[in-house]
Residue frames relative to the residue before (quaternion, step in Angstrom):
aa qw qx qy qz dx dy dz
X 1.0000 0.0000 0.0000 0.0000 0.00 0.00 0.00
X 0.2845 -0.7699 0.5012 0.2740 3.73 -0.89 0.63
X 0.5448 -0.7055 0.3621 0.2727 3.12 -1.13 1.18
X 0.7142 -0.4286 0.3938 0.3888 3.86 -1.44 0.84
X 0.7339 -0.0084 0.0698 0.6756 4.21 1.25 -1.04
X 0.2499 -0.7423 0.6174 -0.0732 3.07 -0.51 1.64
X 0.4048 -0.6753 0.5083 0.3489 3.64 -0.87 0.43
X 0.5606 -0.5852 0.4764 0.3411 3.45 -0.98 1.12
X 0.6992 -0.3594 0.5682 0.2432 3.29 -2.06 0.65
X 0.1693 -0.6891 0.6834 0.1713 3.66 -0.89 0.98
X 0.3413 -0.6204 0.6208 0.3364 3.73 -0.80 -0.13
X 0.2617 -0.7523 0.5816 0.1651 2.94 -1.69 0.87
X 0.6847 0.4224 -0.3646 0.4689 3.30 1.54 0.85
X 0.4808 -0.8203 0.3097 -0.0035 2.62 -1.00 1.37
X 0.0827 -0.8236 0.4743 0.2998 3.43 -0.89 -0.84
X 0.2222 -0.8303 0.2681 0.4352 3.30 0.52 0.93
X 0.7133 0.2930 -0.2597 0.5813 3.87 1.35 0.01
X 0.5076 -0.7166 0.3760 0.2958 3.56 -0.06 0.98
X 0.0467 -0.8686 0.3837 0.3100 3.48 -0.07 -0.18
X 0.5959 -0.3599 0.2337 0.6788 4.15 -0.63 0.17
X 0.5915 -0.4953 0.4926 0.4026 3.07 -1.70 1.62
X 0.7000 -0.2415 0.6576 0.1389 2.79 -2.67 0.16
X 0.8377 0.2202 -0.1518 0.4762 3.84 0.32 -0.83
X 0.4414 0.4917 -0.4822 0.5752 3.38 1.25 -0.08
X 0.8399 0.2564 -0.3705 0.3025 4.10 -0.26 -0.38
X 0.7570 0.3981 -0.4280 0.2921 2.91 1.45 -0.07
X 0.5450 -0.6936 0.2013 0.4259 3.24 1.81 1.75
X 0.0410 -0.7202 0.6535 -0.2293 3.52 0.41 1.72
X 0.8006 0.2544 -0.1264 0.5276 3.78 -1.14 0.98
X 0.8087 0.3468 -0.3361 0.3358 3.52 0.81 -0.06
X 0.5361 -0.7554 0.3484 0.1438 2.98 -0.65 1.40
X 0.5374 0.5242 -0.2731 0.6015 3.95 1.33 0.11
X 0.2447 -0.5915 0.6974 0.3224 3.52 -0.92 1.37
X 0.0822 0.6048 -0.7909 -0.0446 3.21 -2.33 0.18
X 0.6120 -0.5650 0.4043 0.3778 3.54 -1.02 0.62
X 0.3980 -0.7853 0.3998 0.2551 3.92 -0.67 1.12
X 0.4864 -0.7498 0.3936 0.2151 3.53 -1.11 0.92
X 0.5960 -0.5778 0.3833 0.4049 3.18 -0.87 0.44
X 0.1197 -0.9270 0.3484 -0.0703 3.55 -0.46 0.63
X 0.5935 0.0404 0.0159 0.8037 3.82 2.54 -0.95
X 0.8821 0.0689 -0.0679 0.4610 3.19 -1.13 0.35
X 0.2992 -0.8125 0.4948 -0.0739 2.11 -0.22 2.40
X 0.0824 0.8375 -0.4707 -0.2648 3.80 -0.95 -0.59
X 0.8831 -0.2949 0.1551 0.3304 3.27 -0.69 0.03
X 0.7709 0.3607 0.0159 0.5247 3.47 0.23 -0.14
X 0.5010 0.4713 -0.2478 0.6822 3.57 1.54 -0.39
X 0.4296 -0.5276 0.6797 0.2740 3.77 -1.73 0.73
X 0.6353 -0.5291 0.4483 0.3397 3.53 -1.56 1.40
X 0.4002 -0.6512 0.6087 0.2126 3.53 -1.36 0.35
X 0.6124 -0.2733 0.5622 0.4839 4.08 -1.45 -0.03
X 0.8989 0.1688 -0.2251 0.3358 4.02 -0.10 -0.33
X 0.0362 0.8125 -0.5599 0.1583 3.69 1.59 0.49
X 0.9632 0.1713 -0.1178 0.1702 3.09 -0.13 -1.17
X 0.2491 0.5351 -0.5178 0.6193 3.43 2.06 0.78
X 0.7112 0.4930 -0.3446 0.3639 3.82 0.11 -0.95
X 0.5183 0.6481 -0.2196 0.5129 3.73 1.49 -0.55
X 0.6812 0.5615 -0.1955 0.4271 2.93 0.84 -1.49
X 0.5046 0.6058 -0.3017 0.5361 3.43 1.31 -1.87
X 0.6724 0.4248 -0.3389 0.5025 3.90 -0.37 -1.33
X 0.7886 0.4060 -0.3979 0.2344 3.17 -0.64 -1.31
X 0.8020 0.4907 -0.1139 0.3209 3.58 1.03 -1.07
X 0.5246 0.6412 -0.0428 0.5584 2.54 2.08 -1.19
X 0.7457 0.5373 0.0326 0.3927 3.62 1.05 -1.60
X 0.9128 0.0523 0.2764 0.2960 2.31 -0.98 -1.92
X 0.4079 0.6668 -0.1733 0.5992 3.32 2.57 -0.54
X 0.1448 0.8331 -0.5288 -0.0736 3.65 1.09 -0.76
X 0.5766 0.6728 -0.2408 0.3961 3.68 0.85 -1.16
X 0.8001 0.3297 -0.1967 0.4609 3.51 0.55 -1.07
X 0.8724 0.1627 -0.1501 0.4357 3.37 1.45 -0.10
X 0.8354 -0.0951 0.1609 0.5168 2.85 1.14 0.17
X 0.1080 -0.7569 0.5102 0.3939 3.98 -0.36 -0.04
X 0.6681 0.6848 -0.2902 0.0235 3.10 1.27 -0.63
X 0.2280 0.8537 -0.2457 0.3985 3.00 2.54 -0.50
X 0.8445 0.2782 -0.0913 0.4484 3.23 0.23 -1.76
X 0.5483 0.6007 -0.4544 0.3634 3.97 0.86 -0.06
X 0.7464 0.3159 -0.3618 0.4607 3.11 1.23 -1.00
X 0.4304 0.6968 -0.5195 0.2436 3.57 0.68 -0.44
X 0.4859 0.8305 -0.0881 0.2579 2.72 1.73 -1.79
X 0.7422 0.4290 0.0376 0.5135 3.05 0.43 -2.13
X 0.6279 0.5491 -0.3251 0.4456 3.66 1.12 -1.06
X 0.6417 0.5796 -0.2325 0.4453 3.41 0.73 -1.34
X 0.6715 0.4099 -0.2047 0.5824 3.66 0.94 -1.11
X 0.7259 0.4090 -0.4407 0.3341 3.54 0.76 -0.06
X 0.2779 0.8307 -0.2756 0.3959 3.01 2.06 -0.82
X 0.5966 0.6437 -0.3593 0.3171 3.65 0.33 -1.34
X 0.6945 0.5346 -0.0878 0.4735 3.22 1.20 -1.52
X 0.6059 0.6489 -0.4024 0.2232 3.67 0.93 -0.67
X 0.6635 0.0069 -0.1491 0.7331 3.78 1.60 0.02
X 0.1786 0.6369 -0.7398 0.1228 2.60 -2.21 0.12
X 0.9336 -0.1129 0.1434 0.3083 3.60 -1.41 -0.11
X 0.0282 -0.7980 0.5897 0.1208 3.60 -0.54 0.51
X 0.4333 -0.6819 0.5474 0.2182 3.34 -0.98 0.96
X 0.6077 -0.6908 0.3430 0.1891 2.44 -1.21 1.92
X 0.6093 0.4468 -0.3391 0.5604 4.26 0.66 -0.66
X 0.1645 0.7662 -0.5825 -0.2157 3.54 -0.92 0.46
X 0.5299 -0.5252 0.4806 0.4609 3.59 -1.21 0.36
X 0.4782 -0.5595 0.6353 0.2338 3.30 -1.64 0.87
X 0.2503 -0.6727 0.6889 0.1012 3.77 -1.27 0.97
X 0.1742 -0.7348 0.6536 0.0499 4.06 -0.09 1.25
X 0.8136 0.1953 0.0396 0.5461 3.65 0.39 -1.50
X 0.0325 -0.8304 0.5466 0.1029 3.87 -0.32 1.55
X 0.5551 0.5840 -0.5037 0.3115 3.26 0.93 0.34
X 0.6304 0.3067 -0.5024 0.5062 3.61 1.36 -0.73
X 0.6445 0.4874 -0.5459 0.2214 3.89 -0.12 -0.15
X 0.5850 0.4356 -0.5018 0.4649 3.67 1.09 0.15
X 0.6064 0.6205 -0.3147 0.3850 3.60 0.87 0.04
X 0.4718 0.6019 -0.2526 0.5927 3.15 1.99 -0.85
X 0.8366 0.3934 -0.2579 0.2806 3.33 0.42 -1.40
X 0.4590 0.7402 -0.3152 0.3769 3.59 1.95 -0.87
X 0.6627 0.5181 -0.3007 0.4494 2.93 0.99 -2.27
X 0.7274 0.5562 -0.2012 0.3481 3.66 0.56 -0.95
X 0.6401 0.4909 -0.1554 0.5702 3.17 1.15 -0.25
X 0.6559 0.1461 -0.2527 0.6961 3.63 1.58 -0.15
X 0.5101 0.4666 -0.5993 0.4037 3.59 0.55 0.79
X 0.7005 0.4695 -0.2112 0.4943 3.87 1.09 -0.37
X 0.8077 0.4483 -0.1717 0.3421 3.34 1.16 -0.40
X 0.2889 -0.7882 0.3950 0.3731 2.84 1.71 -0.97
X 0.8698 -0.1361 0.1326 0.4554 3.48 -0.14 -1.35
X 0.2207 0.7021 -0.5741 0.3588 3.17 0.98 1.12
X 0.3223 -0.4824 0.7631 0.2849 3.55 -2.33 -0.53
X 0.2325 0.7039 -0.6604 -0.1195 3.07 -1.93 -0.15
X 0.0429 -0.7987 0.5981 0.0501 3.05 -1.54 0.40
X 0.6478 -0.5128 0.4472 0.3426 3.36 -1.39 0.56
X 0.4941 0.5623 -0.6576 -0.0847 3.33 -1.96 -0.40
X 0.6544 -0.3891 0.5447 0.3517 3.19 -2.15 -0.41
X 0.2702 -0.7972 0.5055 0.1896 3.37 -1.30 1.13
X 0.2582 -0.8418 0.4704 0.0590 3.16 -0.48 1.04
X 0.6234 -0.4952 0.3533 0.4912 3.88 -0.88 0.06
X 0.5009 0.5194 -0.4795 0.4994 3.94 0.78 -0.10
X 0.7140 0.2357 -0.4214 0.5070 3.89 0.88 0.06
X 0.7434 0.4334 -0.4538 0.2316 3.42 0.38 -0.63
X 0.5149 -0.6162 0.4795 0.3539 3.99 -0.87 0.85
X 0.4636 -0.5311 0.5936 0.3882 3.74 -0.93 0.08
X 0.8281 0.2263 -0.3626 0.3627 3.14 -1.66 1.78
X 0.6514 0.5945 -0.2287 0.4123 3.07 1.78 -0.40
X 0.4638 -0.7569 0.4355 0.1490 3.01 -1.37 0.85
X 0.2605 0.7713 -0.5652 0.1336 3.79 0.46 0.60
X 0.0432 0.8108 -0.5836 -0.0153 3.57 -0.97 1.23
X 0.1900 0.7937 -0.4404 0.3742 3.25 0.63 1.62
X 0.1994 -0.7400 0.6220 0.1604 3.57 -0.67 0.40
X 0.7790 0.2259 -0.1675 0.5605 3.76 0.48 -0.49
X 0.2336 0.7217 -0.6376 -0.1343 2.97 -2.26 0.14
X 0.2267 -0.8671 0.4429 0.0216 2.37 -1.16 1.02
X 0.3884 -0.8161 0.4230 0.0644 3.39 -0.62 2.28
X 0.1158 -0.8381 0.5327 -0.0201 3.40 -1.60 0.64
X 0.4319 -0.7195 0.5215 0.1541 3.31 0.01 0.97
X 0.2600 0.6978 -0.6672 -0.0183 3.38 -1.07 -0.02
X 0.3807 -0.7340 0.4738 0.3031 4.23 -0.37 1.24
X 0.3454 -0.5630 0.7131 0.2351 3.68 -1.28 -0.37
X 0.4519 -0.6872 0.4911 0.2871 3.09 -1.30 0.41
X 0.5769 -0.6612 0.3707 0.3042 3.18 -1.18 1.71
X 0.7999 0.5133 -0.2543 0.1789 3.35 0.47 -1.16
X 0.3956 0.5678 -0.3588 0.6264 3.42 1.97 -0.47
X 0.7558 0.4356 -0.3391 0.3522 3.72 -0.11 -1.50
X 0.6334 0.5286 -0.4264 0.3708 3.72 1.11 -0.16
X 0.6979 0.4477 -0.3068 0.4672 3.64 1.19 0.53
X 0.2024 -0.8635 0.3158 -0.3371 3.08 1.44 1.16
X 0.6068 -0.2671 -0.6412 0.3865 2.59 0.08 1.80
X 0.3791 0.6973 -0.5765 0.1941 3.43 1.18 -0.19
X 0.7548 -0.4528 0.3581 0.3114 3.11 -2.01 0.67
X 0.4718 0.7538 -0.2161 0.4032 3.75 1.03 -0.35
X 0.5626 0.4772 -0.0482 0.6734 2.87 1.50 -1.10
X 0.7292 0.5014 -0.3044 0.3524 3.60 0.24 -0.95
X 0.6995 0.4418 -0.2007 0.5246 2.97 1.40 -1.18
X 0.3163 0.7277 -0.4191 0.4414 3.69 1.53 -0.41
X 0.7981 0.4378 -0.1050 0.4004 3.21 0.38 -1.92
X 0.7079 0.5106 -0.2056 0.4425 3.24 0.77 -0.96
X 0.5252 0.5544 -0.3237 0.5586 3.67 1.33 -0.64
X 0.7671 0.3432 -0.1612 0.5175 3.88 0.37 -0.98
X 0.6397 0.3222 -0.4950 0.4919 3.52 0.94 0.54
X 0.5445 0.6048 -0.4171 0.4046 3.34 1.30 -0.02
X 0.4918 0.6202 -0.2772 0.5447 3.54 1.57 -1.33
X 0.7848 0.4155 -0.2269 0.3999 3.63 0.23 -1.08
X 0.5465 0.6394 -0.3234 0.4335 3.35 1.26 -0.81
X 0.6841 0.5443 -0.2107 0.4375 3.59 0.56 -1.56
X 0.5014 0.5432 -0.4197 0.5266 3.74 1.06 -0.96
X 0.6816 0.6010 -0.2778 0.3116 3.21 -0.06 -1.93
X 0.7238 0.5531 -0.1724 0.3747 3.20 0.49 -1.87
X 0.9111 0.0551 -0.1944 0.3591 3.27 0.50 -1.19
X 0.1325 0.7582 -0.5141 0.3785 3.16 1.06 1.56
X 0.7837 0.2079 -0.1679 0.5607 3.01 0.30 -1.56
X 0.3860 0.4605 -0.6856 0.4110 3.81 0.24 1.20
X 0.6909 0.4372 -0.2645 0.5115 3.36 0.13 -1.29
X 0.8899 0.0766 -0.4120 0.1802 3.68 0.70 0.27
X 0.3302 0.6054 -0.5683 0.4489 2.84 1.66 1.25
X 0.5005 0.5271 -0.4955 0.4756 3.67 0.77 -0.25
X 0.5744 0.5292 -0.4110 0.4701 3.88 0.33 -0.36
X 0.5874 -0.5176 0.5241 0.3351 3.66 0.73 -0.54
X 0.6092 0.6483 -0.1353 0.4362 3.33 1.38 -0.73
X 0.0171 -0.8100 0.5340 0.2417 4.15 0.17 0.76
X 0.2605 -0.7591 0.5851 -0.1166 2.72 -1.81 1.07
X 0.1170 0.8348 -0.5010 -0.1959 3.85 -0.53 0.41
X 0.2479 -0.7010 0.5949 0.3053 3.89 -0.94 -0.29
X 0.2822 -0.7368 0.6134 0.0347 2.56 -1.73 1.45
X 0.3860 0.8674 -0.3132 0.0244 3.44 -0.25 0.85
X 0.6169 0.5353 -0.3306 0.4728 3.43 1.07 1.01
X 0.7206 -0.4703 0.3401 0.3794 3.30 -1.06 0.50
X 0.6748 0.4962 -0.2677 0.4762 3.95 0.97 -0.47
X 0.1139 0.7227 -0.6341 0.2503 3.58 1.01 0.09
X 0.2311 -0.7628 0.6034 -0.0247 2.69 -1.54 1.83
X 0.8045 0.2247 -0.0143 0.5496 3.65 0.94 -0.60
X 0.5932 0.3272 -0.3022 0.6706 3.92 1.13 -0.04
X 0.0963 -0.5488 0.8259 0.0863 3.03 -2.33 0.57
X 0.1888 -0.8597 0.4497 0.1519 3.05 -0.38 1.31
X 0.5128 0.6042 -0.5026 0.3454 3.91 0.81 -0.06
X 0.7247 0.4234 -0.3955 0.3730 3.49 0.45 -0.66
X 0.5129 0.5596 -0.4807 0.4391 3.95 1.31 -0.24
X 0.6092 0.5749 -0.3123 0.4483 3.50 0.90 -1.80
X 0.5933 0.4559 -0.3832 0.5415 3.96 0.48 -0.80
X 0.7493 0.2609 -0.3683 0.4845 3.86 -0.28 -0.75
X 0.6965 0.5520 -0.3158 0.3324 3.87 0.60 -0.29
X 0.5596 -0.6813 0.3069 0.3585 3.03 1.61 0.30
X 0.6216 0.6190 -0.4060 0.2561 3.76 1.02 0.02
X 0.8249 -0.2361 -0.1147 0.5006 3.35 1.03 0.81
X 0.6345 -0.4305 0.4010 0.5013 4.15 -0.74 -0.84
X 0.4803 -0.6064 0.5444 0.3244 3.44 -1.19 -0.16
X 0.2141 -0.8027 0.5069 0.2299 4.24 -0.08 0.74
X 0.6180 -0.5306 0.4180 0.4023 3.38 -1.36 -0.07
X 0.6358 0.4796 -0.4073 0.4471 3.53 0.91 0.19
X 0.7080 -0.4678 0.2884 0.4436 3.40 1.14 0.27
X 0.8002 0.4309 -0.1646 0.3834 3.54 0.57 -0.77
X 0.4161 -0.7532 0.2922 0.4173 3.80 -0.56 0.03
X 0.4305 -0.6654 0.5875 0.1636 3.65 -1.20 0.58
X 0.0008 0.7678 -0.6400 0.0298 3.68 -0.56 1.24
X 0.6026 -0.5281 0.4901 0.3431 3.37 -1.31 1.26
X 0.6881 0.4517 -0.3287 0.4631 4.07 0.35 -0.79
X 0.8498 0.2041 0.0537 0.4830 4.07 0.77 -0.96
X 0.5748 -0.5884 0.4826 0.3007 2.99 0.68 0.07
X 0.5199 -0.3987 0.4517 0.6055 3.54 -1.08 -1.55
X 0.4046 0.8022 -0.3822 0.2162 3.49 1.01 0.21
X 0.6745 0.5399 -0.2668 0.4270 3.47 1.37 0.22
X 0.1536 -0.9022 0.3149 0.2515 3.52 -1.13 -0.62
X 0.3967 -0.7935 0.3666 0.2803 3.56 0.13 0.77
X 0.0937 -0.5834 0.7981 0.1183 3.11 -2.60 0.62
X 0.3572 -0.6583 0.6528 0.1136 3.20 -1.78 0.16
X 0.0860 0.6615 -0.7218 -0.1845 3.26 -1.08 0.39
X 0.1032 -0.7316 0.6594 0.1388 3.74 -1.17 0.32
X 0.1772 -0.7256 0.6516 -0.1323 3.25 -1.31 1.47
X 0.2362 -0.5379 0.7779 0.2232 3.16 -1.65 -0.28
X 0.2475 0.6032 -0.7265 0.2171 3.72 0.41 0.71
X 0.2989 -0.6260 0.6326 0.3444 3.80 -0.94 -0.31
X 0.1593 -0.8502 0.4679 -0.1813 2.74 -1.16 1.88
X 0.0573 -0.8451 0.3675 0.3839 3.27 -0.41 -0.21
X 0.3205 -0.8530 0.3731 0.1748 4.21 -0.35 0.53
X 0.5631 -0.6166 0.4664 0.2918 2.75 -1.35 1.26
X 0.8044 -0.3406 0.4765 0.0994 3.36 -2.13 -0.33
X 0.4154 -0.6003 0.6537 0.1995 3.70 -0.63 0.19
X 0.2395 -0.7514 0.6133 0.0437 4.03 -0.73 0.96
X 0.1008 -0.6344 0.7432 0.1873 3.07 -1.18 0.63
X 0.1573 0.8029 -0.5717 -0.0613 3.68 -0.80 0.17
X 0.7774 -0.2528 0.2497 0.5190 3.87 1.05 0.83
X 0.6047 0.5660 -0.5208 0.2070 3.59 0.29 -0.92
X 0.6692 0.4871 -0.3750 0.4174 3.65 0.66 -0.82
X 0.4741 0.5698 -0.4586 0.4902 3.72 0.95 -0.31
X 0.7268 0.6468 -0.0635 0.2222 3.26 0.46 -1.13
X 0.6928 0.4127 0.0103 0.5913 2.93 1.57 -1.68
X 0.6492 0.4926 -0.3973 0.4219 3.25 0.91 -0.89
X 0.6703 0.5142 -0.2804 0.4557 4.06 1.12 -0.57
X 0.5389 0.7122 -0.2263 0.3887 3.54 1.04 -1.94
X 0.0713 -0.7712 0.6318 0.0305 3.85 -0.65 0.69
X 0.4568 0.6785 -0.5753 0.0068 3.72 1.44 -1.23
X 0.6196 0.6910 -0.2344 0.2892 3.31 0.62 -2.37
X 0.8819 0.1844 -0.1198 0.4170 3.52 0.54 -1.00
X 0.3436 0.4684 -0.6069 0.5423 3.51 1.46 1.01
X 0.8862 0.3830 -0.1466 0.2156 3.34 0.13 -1.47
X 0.1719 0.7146 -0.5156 0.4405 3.37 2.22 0.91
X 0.3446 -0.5678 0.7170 0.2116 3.69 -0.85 0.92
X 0.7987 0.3268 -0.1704 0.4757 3.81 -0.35 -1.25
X 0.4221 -0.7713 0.4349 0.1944 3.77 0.75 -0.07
X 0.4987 0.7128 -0.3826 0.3112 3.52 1.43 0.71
X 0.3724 0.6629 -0.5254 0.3818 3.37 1.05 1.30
X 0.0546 -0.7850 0.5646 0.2489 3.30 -0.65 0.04
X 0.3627 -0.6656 0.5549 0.3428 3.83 -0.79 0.15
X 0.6792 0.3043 -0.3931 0.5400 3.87 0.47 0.21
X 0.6178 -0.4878 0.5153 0.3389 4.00 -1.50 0.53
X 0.2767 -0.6037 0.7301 0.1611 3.89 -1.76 0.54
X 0.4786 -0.4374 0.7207 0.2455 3.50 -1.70 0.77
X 0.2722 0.6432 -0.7139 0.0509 3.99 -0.81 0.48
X 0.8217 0.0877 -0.1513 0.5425 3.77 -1.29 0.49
X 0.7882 -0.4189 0.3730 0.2532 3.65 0.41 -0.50
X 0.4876 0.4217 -0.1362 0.7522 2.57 2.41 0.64
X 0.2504 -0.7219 0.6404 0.0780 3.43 -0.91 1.71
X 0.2474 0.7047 -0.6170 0.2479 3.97 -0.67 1.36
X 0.6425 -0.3434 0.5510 0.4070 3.32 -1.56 0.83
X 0.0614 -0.6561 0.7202 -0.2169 3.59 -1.63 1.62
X 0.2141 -0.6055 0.7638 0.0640 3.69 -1.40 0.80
X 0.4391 -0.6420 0.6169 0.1204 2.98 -1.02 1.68
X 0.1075 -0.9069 0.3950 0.0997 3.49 -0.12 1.39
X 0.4780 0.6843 -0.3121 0.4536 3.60 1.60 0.07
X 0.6910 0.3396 -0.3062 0.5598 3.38 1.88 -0.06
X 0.5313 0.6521 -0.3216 0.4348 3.53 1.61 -0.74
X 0.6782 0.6124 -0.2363 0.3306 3.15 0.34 -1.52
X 0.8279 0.2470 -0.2682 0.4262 3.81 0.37 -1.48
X 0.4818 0.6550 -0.4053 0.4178 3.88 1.71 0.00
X 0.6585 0.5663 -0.2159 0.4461 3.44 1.23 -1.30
X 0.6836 0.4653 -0.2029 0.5245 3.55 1.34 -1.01
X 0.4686 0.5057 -0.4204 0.5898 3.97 1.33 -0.44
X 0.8213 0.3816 -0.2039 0.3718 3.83 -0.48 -1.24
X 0.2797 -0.7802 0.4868 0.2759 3.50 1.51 -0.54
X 0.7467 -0.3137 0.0202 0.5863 3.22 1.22 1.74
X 0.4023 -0.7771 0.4616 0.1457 3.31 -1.29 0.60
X 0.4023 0.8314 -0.3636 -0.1212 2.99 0.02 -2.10
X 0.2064 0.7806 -0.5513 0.2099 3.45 1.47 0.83
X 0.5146 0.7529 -0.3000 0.2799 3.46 0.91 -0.86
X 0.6393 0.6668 0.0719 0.3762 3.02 1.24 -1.55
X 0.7502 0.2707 0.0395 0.6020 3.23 1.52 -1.58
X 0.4988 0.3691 -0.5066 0.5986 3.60 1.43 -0.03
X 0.6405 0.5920 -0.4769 0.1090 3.30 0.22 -0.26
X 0.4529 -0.7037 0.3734 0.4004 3.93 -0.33 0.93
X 0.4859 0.5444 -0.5458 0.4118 3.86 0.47 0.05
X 0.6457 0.6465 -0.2972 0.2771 3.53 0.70 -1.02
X 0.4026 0.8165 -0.2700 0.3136 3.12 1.32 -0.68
X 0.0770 -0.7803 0.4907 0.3799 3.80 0.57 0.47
X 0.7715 0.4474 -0.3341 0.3049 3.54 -1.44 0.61
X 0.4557 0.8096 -0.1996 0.3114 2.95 2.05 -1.24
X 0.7257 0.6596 -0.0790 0.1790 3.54 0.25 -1.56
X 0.6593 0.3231 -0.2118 0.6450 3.40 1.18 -1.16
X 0.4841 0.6545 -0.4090 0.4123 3.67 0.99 0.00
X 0.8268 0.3616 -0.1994 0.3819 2.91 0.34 -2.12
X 0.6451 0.5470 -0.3919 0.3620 3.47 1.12 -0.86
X 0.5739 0.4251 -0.4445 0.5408 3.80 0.72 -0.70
X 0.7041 0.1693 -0.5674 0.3919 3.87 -0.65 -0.29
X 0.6081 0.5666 -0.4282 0.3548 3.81 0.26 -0.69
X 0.7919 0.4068 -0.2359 0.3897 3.45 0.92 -0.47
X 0.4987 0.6122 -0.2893 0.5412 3.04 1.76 -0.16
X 0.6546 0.4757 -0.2961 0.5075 3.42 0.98 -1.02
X 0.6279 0.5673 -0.4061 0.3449 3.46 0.29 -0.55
X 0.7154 0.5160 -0.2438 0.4032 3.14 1.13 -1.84
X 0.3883 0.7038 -0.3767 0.4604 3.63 1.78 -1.32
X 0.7313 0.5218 -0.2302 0.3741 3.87 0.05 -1.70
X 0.7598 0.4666 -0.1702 0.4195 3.27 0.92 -1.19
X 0.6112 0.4893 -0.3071 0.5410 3.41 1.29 -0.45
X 0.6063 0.5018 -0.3549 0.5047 3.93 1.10 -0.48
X 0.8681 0.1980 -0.2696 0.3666 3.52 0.90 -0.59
X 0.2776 0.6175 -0.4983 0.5415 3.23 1.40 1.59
X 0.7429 0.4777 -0.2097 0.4194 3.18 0.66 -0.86
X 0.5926 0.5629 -0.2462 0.5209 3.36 1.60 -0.76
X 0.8814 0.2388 -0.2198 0.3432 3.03 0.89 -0.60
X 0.2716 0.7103 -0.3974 0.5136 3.20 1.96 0.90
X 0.6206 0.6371 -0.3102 0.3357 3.26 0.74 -1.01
């Protein structure tokens, strides 16, 4: 039987000189927002980070290694990267005038689930919680997209299968992305796509959060009422003129604050069950100095993700109505308690 607290996963990689923690850059403990640093996945054009070469490692095995895990990992990476090519470029020189931005975010949605199929999306404003330090992002909108993975591969986690799971549905997600922001640089209108795990200048969870596509979980990742954490996201960012959705509540904090799965079933043990102060903001955090060299051994993980009970396909619009119902239940008892 496995025990209630297993002893975390030691790594068998090392550094022979430790470099500056993982949670120190991504400004654990400090009590001042500032815009978050780049920290894994590295990319071109950016000065190496303190973890270049765990992040190397990740690629090499993960990638460009194809052999040791798989080929299938590295075709789609492959294929992404070549689609990539497309994510900017030119803006046509006439642009279409945008009178009404609420129907043109409606234009762009409908469009975005006419290419995707089963995806979400929503709108918001990027703010400095996405933009990495040093980067250059001169965009006012973005617009996020889900796209799920398939449950039944993702339930073998870490196995290479999975990798390529993951790597297929950032490709899926990519292509959306991609030919969005044609159709809105063809508007006259500039536009880039964000779609791949190397993102140089966007964090895309904190847009997806103001865009309404789901909550942030305790394992670090987001939870959508439609998928669970089972999915994966692109961005395009524009200056079309839009209008943006909302932030959701749908339960997850009900949920998380009780839920242990994620942080029994953390091989490395870098969940915590209580929130971290980072930048100046108290939020569920993955202790990434233990995540990071596990994620970069296995050539990615995402078990975390799939124990989770949102993940469940079908699960979600369920769990959130009783979870929201209870809550609302609670609140009416302690109105009443204190009417009395």
């Amino acid at each position: 039987m496995k025990p209630d607290n297993p002893p975390p996963a030691e790594p068998t990689l090392r550094y022979r000189v430790p470099p500056v923690s993982g949670n120190v850059v991504s400004g654990v403990g400090e009590a001042k927002f500032r815009r978050p640093s780049l920290v894994f996945h590295w990319s071109p054009g950016r000065k190496p980070h303190p973890w270049f070469a765990l992040d190397m490692h990740f690629t090499m095995i993960s990638g460009i290694g194809g052999p040791l895990f798989g080929w299938g990992s590295l075709i789609q990476r492959l294929r992404n990267m070549w689609q990539l090519r497309r994510a900017n470029g030119p803006v046509a020189a006439t642009r279409k005038p945008v009178d009404d931005p609420a129907a043109m975010a409606a234009e762009i949605k409908a469009l975005v689930r006419r290419l995707g199929g089963d995806c979400i999306v929503g709108i918001s404003e990027i703010t400095d919680a996405a933009r990495l330090e040093g980067g250059d992002l001169p965009y006012r909108y973005a617009i996020c997209i889900g796209m799920p993975m398939d449950r039944h591969v993702m339930e073998h986690a870490p196995q290479p299968r999975a990798g390529t799971e993951v790597m297929r549905a950032y490709r899926r997600v990519a292509r959306v992305a991609i030919e969005v922001s044609e159709h809105i640089r063809a508007m006259g209108w500039p536009a880039k796509a964000f779609g791949e795990t190397k993102t140089t200048d966007l964090l895309q969870i904190p847009v997806a959060l103001d865009a309404g596509l789901g909550q942030l979980g305790k394992h670090g990742s987001m939870i959508s009422r439609e998928f669970g954490s089972n999915f994966r996201l692109a961005t395009v960012a524009t200056d079309l003129p839009l209008v943006v959705d909302a932030p959701v509540d749908i339960g997850v904090e009900d949920l998380c604050a009780t839920c242990r799965r994620c942080t029994l079933d953390c091989p490395p043990g870098a969940i915590s069950d209580t929130k971290t102060l980072v930048r100046g903001t108290k939020k569920w955090y993955v202790d990434f100095d233990r995540c990071a060299p596990y994620f970069s051994e296995t050539g990615g993980c995402a078990i975390c993700i799939e124990v989770c009970p949102w993940s469940e396909p079908g699960r979600g619009p369920k769990l959130s109505e009783t979870l929201l119902a209870k809550r609302a239940a609670r609140q009416e008892r302690k109105q009443a308690a204190a009417a009395e």
